[in-house]
C-alpha positions as CSV (number, residue, x, y, z in Angstrom):
1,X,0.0,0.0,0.0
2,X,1.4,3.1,-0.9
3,X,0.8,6.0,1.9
4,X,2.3,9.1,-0.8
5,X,0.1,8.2,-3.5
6,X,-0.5,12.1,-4.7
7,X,-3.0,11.6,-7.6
8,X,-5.8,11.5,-5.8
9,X,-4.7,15.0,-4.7
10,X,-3.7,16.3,-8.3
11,X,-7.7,15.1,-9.4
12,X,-8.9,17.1,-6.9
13,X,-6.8,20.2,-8.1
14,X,-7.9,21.1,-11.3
15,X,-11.0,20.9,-10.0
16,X,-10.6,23.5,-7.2
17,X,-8.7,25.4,-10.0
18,X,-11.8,25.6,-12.3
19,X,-13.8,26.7,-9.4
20,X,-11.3,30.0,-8.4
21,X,-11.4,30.9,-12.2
22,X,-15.1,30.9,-12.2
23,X,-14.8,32.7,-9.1
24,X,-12.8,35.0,-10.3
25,X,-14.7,35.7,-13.5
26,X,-17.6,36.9,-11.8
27,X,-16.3,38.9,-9.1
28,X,-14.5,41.1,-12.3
29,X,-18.4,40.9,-14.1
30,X,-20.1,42.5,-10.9
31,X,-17.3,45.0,-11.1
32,X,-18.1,46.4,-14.2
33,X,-20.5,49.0,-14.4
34,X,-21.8,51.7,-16.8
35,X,-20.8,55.5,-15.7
36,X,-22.6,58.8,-17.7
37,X,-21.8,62.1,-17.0
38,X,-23.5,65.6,-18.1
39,X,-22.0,68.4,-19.2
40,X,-22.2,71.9,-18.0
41,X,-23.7,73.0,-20.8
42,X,-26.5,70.4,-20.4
43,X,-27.0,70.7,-16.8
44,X,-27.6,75.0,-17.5
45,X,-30.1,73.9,-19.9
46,X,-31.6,71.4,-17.5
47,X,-32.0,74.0,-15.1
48,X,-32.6,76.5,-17.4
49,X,-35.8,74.7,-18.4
50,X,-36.6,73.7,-15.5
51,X,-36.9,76.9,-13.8
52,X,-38.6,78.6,-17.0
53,X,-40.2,82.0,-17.2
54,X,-43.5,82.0,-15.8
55,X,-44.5,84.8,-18.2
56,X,-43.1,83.4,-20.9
57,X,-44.8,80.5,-20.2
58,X,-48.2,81.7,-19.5
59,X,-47.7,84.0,-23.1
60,X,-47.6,80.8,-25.1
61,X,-50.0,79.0,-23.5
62,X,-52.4,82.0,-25.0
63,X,-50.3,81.8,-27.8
64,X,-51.5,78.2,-28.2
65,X,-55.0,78.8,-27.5
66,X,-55.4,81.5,-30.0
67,X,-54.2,79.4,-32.8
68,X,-55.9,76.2,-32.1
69,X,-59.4,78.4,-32.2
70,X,-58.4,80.1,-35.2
71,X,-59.0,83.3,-33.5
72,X,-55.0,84.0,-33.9
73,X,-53.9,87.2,-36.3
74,X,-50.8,88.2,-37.2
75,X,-50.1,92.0,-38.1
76,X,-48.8,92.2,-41.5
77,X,-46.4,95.5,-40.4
78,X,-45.4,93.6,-37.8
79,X,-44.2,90.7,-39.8
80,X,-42.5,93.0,-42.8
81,X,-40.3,94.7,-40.6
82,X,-39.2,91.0,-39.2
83,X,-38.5,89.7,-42.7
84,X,-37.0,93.0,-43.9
85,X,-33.6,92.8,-42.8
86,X,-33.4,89.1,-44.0
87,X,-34.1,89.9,-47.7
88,X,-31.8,92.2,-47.6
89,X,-28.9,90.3,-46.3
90,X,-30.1,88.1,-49.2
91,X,-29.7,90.3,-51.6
92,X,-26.1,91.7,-50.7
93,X,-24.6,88.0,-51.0
């Protein structure tokens, strides 16, 4: 009978290796995880549009109401001098 018989023990071995790999694996896949950061510029916007002009607000909402009754008119002098200095830039190019 041999009392220094090792492989048993080397069986066992890549066994326990397997199972420390596998271990390993998914302790380095729970560590991974997604990161997003925002900008400055989107954050001002954020709170930009978040904190909104209340007059502003409350001018479009009549804005809105006009229009979808149909009741809405535009003043045509009103919308000449708008368009006037854009036709012009037009035609100097």
């Amino acid at each position: 009978m041999k009392i220094n018989d090792t492989n048993r023990v080397n069986g066992i071995n890549p066994y326990q290796k397997t199972v420390e790999t596998n271990a390993a694996n998914s302790v380095k896949k729970s560590q991974k995880k997604d990161e997003v950061s925002i900008s400055a510029e989107a954050l001002e916007m954020l709170r930009a549009q978040q904190s909104g002009d209340v007059e502003k607000t409350k001018k479009i909402e009549e804005l809105k109401k006009l229009v979808s009754s149909g009741t809405y008119n535009v003043d045509a002098r009103d919308l000449a001098d708008k368009l006037l200095p854009y036709f012009k830039n037009i035609q100097q190019d």
